[in-house]
C-alpha positions, 0 to 999 in steps of 0.5 A: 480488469485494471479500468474495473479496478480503477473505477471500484477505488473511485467509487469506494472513495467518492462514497467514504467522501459522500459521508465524510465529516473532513478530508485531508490531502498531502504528500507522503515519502518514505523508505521502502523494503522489499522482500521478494520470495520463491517456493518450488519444489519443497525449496524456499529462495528470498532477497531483499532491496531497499527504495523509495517511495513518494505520493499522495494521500487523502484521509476521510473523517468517517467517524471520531476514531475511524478515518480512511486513507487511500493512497497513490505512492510510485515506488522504486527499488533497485532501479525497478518502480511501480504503483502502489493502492493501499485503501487503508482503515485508521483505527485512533488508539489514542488522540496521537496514534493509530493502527492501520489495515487494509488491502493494497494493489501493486502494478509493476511498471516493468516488462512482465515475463509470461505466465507472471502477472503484474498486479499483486493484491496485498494485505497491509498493517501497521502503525501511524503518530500523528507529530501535530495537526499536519505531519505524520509518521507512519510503518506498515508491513504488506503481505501479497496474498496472491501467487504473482506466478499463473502458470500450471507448475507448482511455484509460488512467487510473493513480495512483502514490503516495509515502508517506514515514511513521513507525510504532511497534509497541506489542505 
């Protein structure tokens, strides 16, 4: 499942490439929130901690106000980490800023407890500003639209994340 995924992001990107006026590589680091909740049982638990994250980006030229940008972040909270996959579309609102939408993947790097699942499947918005022709700001809101628990009670399990973070595109 996580090698067909894989290969679908590729393919996805090789193709916004294939058709792609300009491409753009950099990096990107930021601070990240997560929220994570439970419902059970007519009863709702949520927490929240704060991390990091850092990596790569690419940003397509599709048209004169769409880009896509797909991402490859490793993200850190309280001592756990795991790999972040948005795919998002850049919508230019103005010659600086731009909104951002998209789906996103989530793999834990932490040892998964039976009946959890590792990969979460999100849906992220947010806003980007573009300070000059390399550095960027960006904030984006993700909500997991799966349920990260796969076992027969009636139990819902969920994170979102706020990334608030700055980038640069070298290339």
């Amino acid at each position: 499942m996580k090698k067909l995924l894989l290969v679908a992001i590729a393919v996805l990107g090789f193709s916004y490439s294939s058709q792609a006026q300009e491409v753009r590589f950099g990096a990107t680091a930021g601070y990240l929130n997560a929220r994570g909740s439970v419902k059970a049982d007519g009863i709702s638990i949520s927490a929240s901690e704060s991390g990091f994250y850092l990596g790569a980006v690419a940003d397509f030229d599709v048209s004169e106000n769409f880009n896509v940008q797909p991402e490859l972040l490793y993200a850190n909270v309280d001592g756990s980490s795991g790999l972040m996959l948005p795919i998002l579309g850049k919508f230019a609102i103005s010659e600086k800023f731009n909104l951002q939408a998209g789906p996103q993947l989530v793999f834990s790097f932490e040892e998964t407890p039976e009946d959890f699942s590792s990969v979460e499947f999100d849906i992220a918005g947010g806003i980007g500003y573009d300070i000059d022709e390399d550095f960027f700001i960006e904030a984006r809101y993700t909500f997991q639209i799966n349920n990260s628990y796969t076992g027969s009670e009636d139990v819902k399990v969920r994170g979102n994340y706020l990334t608030v973070g700055l980038g640069y595109k070298f290339l």
